[in-house]
N, C-alpha and C positions, 0 to 999 in steps of 0.2 A: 420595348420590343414591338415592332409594328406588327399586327395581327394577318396573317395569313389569309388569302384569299379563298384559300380551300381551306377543310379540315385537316391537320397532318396524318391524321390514320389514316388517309384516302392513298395519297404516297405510299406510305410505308405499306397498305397492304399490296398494290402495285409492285412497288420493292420487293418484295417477299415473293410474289408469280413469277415476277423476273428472274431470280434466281436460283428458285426451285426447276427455271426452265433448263437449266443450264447441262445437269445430266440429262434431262431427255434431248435437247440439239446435240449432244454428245455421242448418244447411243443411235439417231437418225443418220450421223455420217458416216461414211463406207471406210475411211482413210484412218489411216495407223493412229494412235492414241499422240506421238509427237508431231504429226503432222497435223492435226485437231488443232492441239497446242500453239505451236507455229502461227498459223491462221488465226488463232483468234488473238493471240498477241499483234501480229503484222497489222490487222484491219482496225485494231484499236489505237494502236500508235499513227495508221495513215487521219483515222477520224481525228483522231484530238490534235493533231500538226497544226491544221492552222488558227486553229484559237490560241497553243501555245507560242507558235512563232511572230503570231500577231499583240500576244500582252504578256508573255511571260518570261521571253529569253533572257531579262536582265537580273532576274534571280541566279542564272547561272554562273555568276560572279560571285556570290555569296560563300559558295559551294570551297567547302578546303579539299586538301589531298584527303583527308581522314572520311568527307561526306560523300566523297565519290566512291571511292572503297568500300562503305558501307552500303551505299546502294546500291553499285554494282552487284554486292556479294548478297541483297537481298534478291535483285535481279533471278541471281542463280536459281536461286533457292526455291522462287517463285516459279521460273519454265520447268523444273523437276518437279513440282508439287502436282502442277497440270500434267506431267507426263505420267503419274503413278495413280493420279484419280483417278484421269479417262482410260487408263490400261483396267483399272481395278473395275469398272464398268463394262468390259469385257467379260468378266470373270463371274461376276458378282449381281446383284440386284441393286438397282435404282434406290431403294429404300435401304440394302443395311449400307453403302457406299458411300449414300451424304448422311445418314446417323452418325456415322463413324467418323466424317468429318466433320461432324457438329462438336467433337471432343475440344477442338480448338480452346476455348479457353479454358481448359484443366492444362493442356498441355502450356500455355501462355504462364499460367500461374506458376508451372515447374520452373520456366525458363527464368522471371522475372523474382525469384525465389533464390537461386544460384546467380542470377547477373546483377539482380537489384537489392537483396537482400528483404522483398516484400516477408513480411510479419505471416506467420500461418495461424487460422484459427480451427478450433474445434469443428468449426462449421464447416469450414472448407474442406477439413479432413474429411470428417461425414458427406459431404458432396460428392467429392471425388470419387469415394469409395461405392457413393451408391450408382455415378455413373461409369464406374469400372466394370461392376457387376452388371450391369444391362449390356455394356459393349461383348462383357465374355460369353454374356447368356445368346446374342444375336451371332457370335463365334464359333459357336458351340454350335448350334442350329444350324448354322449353313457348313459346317466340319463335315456333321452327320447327314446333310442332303449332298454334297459333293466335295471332294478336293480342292477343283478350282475353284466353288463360290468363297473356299474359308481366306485359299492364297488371295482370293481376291480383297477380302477383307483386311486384311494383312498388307495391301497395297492402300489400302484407301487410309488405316492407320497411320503410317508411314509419310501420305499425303499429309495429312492431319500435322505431324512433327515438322513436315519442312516447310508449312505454311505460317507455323509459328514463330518458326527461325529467318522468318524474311519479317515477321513484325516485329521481332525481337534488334534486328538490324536496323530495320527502316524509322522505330520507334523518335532516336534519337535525330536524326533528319528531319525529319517531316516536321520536326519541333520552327524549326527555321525556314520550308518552305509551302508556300501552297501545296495544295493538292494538284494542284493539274502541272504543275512544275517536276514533283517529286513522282508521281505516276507517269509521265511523261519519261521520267531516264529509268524509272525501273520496268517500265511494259517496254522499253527500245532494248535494255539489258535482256531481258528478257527473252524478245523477237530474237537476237541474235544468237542467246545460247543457245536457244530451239535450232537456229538455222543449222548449225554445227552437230547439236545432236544428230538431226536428220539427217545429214548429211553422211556422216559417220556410220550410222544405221544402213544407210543404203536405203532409206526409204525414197517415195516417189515425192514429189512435189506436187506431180500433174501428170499427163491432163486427167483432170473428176469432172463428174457429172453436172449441171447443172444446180440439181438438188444441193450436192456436198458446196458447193458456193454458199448455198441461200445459208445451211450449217453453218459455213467460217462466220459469215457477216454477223448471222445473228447472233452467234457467240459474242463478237465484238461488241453486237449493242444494247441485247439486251443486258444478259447479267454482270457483263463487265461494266458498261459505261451508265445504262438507264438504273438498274440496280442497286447500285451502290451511290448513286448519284444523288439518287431518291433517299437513300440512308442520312447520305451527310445534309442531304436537304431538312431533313426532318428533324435532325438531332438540335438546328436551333431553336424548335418550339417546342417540343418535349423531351422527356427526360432520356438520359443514356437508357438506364433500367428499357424504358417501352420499347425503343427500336432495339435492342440485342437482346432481349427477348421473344420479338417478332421474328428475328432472325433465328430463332431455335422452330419456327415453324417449316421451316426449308424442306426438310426430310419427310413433313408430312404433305408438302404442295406436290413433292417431289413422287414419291409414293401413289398417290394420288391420279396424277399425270402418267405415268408409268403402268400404273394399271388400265390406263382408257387405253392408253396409246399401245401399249405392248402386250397387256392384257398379265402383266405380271402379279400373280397373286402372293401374299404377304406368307409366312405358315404363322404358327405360332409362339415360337421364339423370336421372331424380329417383330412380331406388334409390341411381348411384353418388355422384351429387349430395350427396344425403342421409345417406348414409353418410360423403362427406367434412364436409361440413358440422358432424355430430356429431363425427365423430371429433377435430378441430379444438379445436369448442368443451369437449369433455374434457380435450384436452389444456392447454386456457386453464384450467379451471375449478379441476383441478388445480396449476396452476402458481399462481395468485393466488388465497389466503384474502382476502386484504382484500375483494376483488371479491366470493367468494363469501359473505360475510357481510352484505356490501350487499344483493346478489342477494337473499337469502332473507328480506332486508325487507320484501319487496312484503306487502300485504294480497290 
Protein backbone atom coordinates (compact mmCIF):
# COMPACT_ATOMS: atom_id res chain seq x y z
CA UNK A 1 0.00 0.00 0.00
CA UNK A 2 1.47 3.18 -1.21
CA UNK A 3 2.02 5.62 1.85
CA UNK A 4 -0.07 8.67 2.18
CA UNK A 5 0.94 11.96 1.48
CA UNK A 6 -0.45 13.28 4.62
CA UNK A 7 -1.04 11.69 7.87
CA UNK A 8 -4.65 9.99 7.93
CA UNK A 9 -5.62 11.48 11.25
CA UNK A 10 -5.38 14.87 9.59
CA UNK A 11 -8.42 13.66 7.40
CA UNK A 12 -10.24 11.93 9.62
CA UNK A 13 -10.06 14.85 12.19
CA UNK A 14 -11.24 17.26 9.31
CA UNK A 15 -14.01 14.54 8.88
CA UNK A 16 -15.06 14.62 12.13
CA UNK A 17 -15.57 19.07 12.20
CA UNK A 18 -17.30 18.34 9.05
CA UNK A 19 -19.86 16.54 10.37
CA UNK A 20 -20.36 17.63 13.66
CA UNK A 21 -21.06 20.87 11.46
CA UNK A 22 -24.01 19.37 10.17
CA UNK A 23 -26.64 20.18 13.07
CA UNK A 24 -25.27 23.60 13.64
CA UNK A 25 -25.97 24.60 9.38
CA UNK A 26 -29.15 22.82 10.36
CA UNK A 27 -30.28 25.01 13.32
CA UNK A 28 -28.65 28.42 11.07
CA UNK A 29 -31.43 27.83 8.47
CA UNK A 30 -34.98 29.61 8.83
CA UNK A 31 -36.67 26.81 6.53
CA UNK A 32 -38.95 23.81 7.53
CA UNK A 33 -36.77 20.85 8.77
CA UNK A 34 -38.06 19.00 5.02
CA UNK A 35 -37.22 21.60 3.26
CA UNK A 36 -33.40 21.64 5.03
CA UNK A 37 -33.67 17.97 3.75
CA UNK A 38 -34.68 18.70 0.25
CA UNK A 39 -31.75 20.99 -0.33
CA UNK A 40 -29.26 19.36 1.00
CA UNK A 41 -30.09 16.12 -0.87
CA UNK A 42 -30.94 18.33 -4.36
CA UNK A 43 -27.24 20.21 -4.05
CA UNK A 44 -25.52 16.96 -3.35
CA UNK A 45 -26.87 15.09 -6.26
CA UNK A 46 -26.42 18.54 -8.62
CA UNK A 47 -22.53 18.35 -7.26
CA UNK A 48 -21.76 14.71 -7.81
CA UNK A 49 -23.69 14.64 -11.49
CA UNK A 50 -20.95 15.11 -13.27
CA UNK A 51 -18.12 13.04 -12.11
CA UNK A 52 -20.96 10.27 -12.12
CA UNK A 53 -22.26 10.90 -15.68
CA UNK A 54 -18.69 11.28 -16.68
CA UNK A 55 -17.24 7.52 -15.15
CA UNK A 56 -19.79 5.84 -13.68
CA UNK A 57 -23.23 5.36 -15.60
CA UNK A 58 -22.06 2.06 -16.96
CA UNK A 59 -22.58 0.44 -13.62
CA UNK A 60 -26.09 1.10 -14.10
CA UNK A 61 -26.42 -2.00 -15.94
CA UNK A 62 -25.25 -4.10 -13.26
CA UNK A 63 -28.13 -2.97 -11.32
CA UNK A 64 -31.26 -6.04 -11.04
CA UNK A 65 -35.04 -5.38 -10.48
CA UNK A 66 -34.19 -6.61 -6.71
CA UNK A 67 -30.99 -3.62 -6.43
CA UNK A 68 -33.18 -0.98 -7.54
CA UNK A 69 -35.87 -1.88 -5.01
CA UNK A 70 -33.57 -1.89 -2.48
CA UNK A 71 -32.07 1.37 -3.09
CA UNK A 72 -34.89 2.99 -3.71
CA UNK A 73 -36.30 1.76 -0.45
CA UNK A 74 -33.05 2.94 1.22
CA UNK A 75 -33.58 6.20 -0.46
CA UNK A 76 -36.85 6.42 1.44
CA UNK A 77 -35.61 5.66 4.53
CA UNK A 78 -32.88 8.13 4.21
CA UNK A 79 -35.11 11.65 3.21
CA UNK A 80 -37.21 10.58 6.69
CA UNK A 81 -34.31 10.16 8.68
CA UNK A 82 -33.10 13.92 7.62
CA UNK A 83 -36.63 14.99 8.12
CA UNK A 84 -37.05 13.62 12.03
CA UNK A 85 -33.32 14.78 12.87
CA UNK A 86 -33.53 18.42 11.64
CA UNK A 87 -37.23 18.51 13.14
CA UNK A 88 -35.72 16.95 16.48
CA UNK A 89 -33.31 20.01 16.38
CA UNK A 90 -36.20 22.10 16.73
CA UNK A 91 -37.16 20.65 19.69
CA UNK A 92 -34.16 19.63 21.39
CA UNK A 93 -30.46 20.47 21.90
CA UNK A 94 -27.52 20.06 19.43
CA UNK A 95 -25.88 17.86 21.86
CA UNK A 96 -28.63 15.32 23.23
CA UNK A 97 -29.97 15.19 19.08
CA UNK A 98 -26.56 13.87 17.65
CA UNK A 99 -25.95 11.68 20.99
CA UNK A 100 -28.88 9.97 20.21
CA UNK A 101 -28.02 9.57 16.82
CA UNK A 102 -24.59 8.22 17.66
CA UNK A 103 -26.94 4.93 18.91
CA UNK A 104 -26.70 3.94 15.29
CA UNK A 105 -24.68 1.12 15.59
CA UNK A 106 -26.63 -0.62 18.57
CA UNK A 107 -29.51 -0.13 16.41
CA UNK A 108 -27.49 -1.71 13.18
CA UNK A 109 -26.57 -4.69 15.55
CA UNK A 110 -30.56 -5.22 16.18
CA UNK A 111 -31.24 -5.17 12.68
CA UNK A 112 -28.35 -7.40 11.38
CA UNK A 113 -29.06 -9.88 14.40
CA UNK A 114 -32.94 -10.43 12.95
CA UNK A 115 -31.84 -10.12 9.04
CA UNK A 116 -28.39 -11.65 9.20
CA UNK A 117 -28.41 -13.81 12.02
CA UNK A 118 -25.00 -11.97 13.57
CA UNK A 119 -23.82 -14.04 16.83
CA UNK A 120 -24.62 -11.79 20.21
CA UNK A 121 -22.05 -11.75 22.82
CA UNK A 122 -21.93 -10.87 26.47
CA UNK A 123 -20.11 -7.86 25.53
CA UNK A 124 -22.37 -6.52 23.21
CA UNK A 125 -25.03 -7.10 25.63
CA UNK A 126 -23.20 -5.14 28.28
CA UNK A 127 -22.60 -2.29 25.67
CA UNK A 128 -25.79 -1.92 24.82
CA UNK A 129 -27.07 -1.92 27.96
CA UNK A 130 -24.68 0.66 29.07
CA UNK A 131 -25.47 2.98 26.23
CA UNK A 132 -29.16 2.46 26.90
CA UNK A 133 -28.80 3.77 30.19
CA UNK A 134 -26.86 7.03 29.17
CA UNK A 135 -29.56 7.67 26.36
CA UNK A 136 -32.46 7.28 29.17
CA UNK A 137 -30.50 9.25 31.67
CA UNK A 138 -30.10 12.36 28.73
CA UNK A 139 -34.34 11.50 28.34
CA UNK A 140 -34.98 11.80 31.47
CA UNK A 141 -33.22 15.32 31.80
CA UNK A 142 -34.54 17.02 28.94
CA UNK A 143 -38.36 15.24 30.18
CA UNK A 144 -37.72 17.25 33.36
CA UNK A 145 -36.48 20.57 31.70
CA UNK A 146 -39.36 20.46 28.96
CA UNK A 147 -41.83 18.53 27.08
CA UNK A 148 -40.61 19.46 23.74
CA UNK A 149 -36.75 18.94 24.31
CA UNK A 150 -37.87 14.98 25.56
CA UNK A 151 -40.40 14.77 21.99
CA UNK A 152 -37.48 16.00 20.66
CA UNK A 153 -35.44 13.41 21.53
CA UNK A 154 -37.88 10.96 20.77
CA UNK A 155 -37.49 12.28 17.19
CA UNK A 156 -33.78 12.08 16.87
CA UNK A 157 -34.27 8.24 18.36
CA UNK A 158 -36.46 7.49 15.66
CA UNK A 159 -33.94 9.22 13.30
CA UNK A 160 -31.31 6.97 14.68
CA UNK A 161 -33.79 3.67 13.60
CA UNK A 162 -34.42 4.81 10.12
CA UNK A 163 -30.93 5.46 9.38
CA UNK A 164 -30.09 2.06 10.21
CA UNK A 165 -32.78 0.64 7.94
CA UNK A 166 -31.38 2.52 4.82
CA UNK A 167 -27.89 0.70 5.77
CA UNK A 168 -29.47 -2.28 6.50
CA UNK A 169 -31.06 -2.08 2.61
CA UNK A 170 -28.18 -0.54 0.98
CA UNK A 171 -25.68 -2.95 2.79
CA UNK A 172 -26.30 -5.66 0.14
CA UNK A 173 -25.87 -3.27 -3.00
CA UNK A 174 -23.23 -1.27 -2.38
CA UNK A 175 -21.48 -4.82 -2.29
CA UNK A 176 -21.66 -4.68 -6.19
CA UNK A 177 -21.28 -1.00 -6.79
CA UNK A 178 -18.92 1.99 -6.10
CA UNK A 179 -19.67 4.47 -3.85
CA UNK A 180 -20.45 7.41 -6.03
CA UNK A 181 -22.59 5.11 -8.37
CA UNK A 182 -24.73 3.73 -5.37
CA UNK A 183 -24.90 7.35 -3.38
CA UNK A 184 -25.70 8.74 -6.63
CA UNK A 185 -29.39 6.80 -6.85
CA UNK A 186 -29.81 6.80 -3.28
CA UNK A 187 -29.25 10.83 -2.67
CA UNK A 188 -31.71 11.27 -6.30
CA UNK A 189 -34.14 8.70 -4.36
CA UNK A 190 -33.99 10.61 -1.87
CA UNK A 191 -34.02 14.34 -3.46
CA UNK A 192 -37.43 13.22 -4.77
CA UNK A 193 -39.19 11.67 -1.71
CA UNK A 194 -38.26 15.04 0.05
CA UNK A 195 -39.72 16.89 -3.04
CA UNK A 196 -43.17 15.07 -2.47
CA UNK A 197 -43.00 15.31 1.11
CA UNK A 198 -42.75 19.03 0.73
CA UNK A 199 -45.01 19.28 -1.38
CA UNK A 200 -47.58 17.39 0.38
CA UNK A 201 -46.79 19.54 3.55
CA UNK A 202 -47.48 22.57 1.88
CA UNK A 203 -44.29 23.71 2.69
CA UNK A 204 -42.36 26.80 0.72
CA UNK A 205 -39.65 25.98 -1.54
CA UNK A 206 -38.76 29.64 -1.79
CA UNK A 207 -38.04 32.40 -2.04
CA UNK A 208 -35.20 32.22 1.49
CA UNK A 209 -32.64 34.46 2.21
CA UNK A 210 -29.43 34.44 0.99
CA UNK A 211 -28.00 33.14 4.30
CA UNK A 212 -30.48 29.88 4.05
CA UNK A 213 -28.63 29.31 0.47
CA UNK A 214 -25.10 29.45 1.99
CA UNK A 215 -27.15 26.56 4.64
CA UNK A 216 -28.48 24.29 1.72
CA UNK A 217 -25.00 24.30 -0.12
CA UNK A 218 -23.10 23.71 2.86
CA UNK A 219 -25.14 21.00 3.88
CA UNK A 220 -24.29 19.36 0.58
CA UNK A 221 -20.66 19.88 1.06
CA UNK A 222 -19.48 19.82 3.81
CA UNK A 223 -20.83 16.78 5.86
CA UNK A 224 -22.58 15.00 3.20
CA UNK A 225 -19.83 14.88 0.40
CA UNK A 226 -16.27 16.41 2.24
CA UNK A 227 -17.27 14.20 5.52
CA UNK A 228 -17.64 11.15 4.70
CA UNK A 229 -15.56 11.37 1.83
CA UNK A 230 -12.73 12.00 4.08
CA UNK A 231 -14.04 8.73 6.10
CA UNK A 232 -13.88 6.31 3.04
CA UNK A 233 -10.65 8.10 2.29
CA UNK A 234 -9.16 7.12 5.43
CA UNK A 235 -10.44 3.73 5.92
CA UNK A 236 -7.56 2.49 3.40
CA UNK A 237 -4.76 3.38 5.64
CA UNK A 238 -6.21 2.67 8.93
CA UNK A 239 -8.01 0.54 10.77
CA UNK A 240 -12.16 0.47 10.70
CA UNK A 241 -11.81 0.50 14.62
CA UNK A 242 -9.86 4.43 14.34
CA UNK A 243 -12.24 6.05 11.90
CA UNK A 244 -15.83 4.88 13.59
CA UNK A 245 -14.55 5.60 16.67
CA UNK A 246 -13.55 9.18 15.61
CA UNK A 247 -16.93 9.25 14.35
CA UNK A 248 -18.43 8.78 18.02
CA UNK A 249 -16.73 12.32 18.58
CA UNK A 250 -19.55 14.03 16.54
CA UNK A 251 -21.83 14.84 19.42
CA UNK A 252 -18.86 16.29 21.18
CA UNK A 253 -17.57 18.62 17.98
CA UNK A 254 -21.20 19.12 17.94
CA UNK A 255 -21.75 20.31 21.39
CA UNK A 256 -19.08 22.15 21.25
CA UNK A 257 -19.92 24.29 18.19
CA UNK A 258 -23.48 24.79 19.63
CA UNK A 259 -22.33 26.21 22.47
CA UNK A 260 -20.14 29.19 20.69
CA UNK A 261 -22.50 29.48 18.23
CA UNK A 262 -25.87 29.41 20.30
CA UNK A 263 -24.57 29.65 23.47
CA UNK A 264 -26.38 26.43 24.30
CA UNK A 265 -25.31 25.24 27.71
CA UNK A 266 -25.09 21.27 28.33
CA UNK A 267 -27.04 20.68 32.16
CA UNK A 268 -26.04 17.73 33.92
CA UNK A 269 -27.72 14.75 32.51
CA UNK A 270 -26.71 15.18 28.96
CA UNK A 271 -22.69 15.51 29.91
CA UNK A 272 -23.20 12.18 32.04
CA UNK A 273 -25.67 10.87 29.71
CA UNK A 274 -23.44 11.36 26.92
CA UNK A 275 -20.52 10.41 28.15
CA UNK A 276 -22.33 7.04 29.01
CA UNK A 277 -23.88 6.77 25.92
CA UNK A 278 -20.28 6.98 24.05
CA UNK A 279 -18.50 5.20 26.23
CA UNK A 280 -20.98 2.22 25.59
CA UNK A 281 -21.03 2.57 22.02
CA UNK A 282 -17.04 2.29 22.08
CA UNK A 283 -17.07 -0.40 23.90
CA UNK A 284 -19.70 -2.14 21.18
CA UNK A 285 -17.74 -0.64 18.25
CA UNK A 286 -14.69 -2.35 19.54
CA UNK A 287 -16.13 -5.56 20.34
CA UNK A 288 -17.97 -6.21 16.72
CA UNK A 289 -15.84 -5.68 13.39
CA UNK A 290 -18.49 -7.15 11.33
CA UNK A 291 -20.89 -4.24 12.64
CA UNK A 292 -18.10 -1.83 12.30
CA UNK A 293 -17.50 -2.65 8.54
CA UNK A 294 -21.19 -2.35 8.04
CA UNK A 295 -21.13 0.83 9.85
CA UNK A 296 -18.63 2.49 7.64
CA UNK A 297 -20.73 1.69 4.61
CA UNK A 298 -22.92 4.44 4.85
CA UNK A 299 -22.52 7.07 1.85
Amino acid sequence: MNKPNIHPYIPIFIGVISVSLSAIFVKLATADAGVIAFYRMLFSVIIMAPLFFWKYTNELKQLSIRDWCFSSIAGVFLAFHFILWFESLNYTSVASSTVLVTLQPLFAFVGTYFFFKEAITVKTIFAGAIAIVGSVLISWGDFKLSGSAFYGDMLALIACALITIYLLFGQDVRKRLSLVTYTMIVYAVSTITLYFYVLLKGESFGPYSSMDWMWFILLAIVPNLLGHTLFNWSIKYVSTNVVSIAILFEPIGAAVLAFIIFKEYLIATQIIGGCIVIAGILLFVVDDKKILKFFMKKA
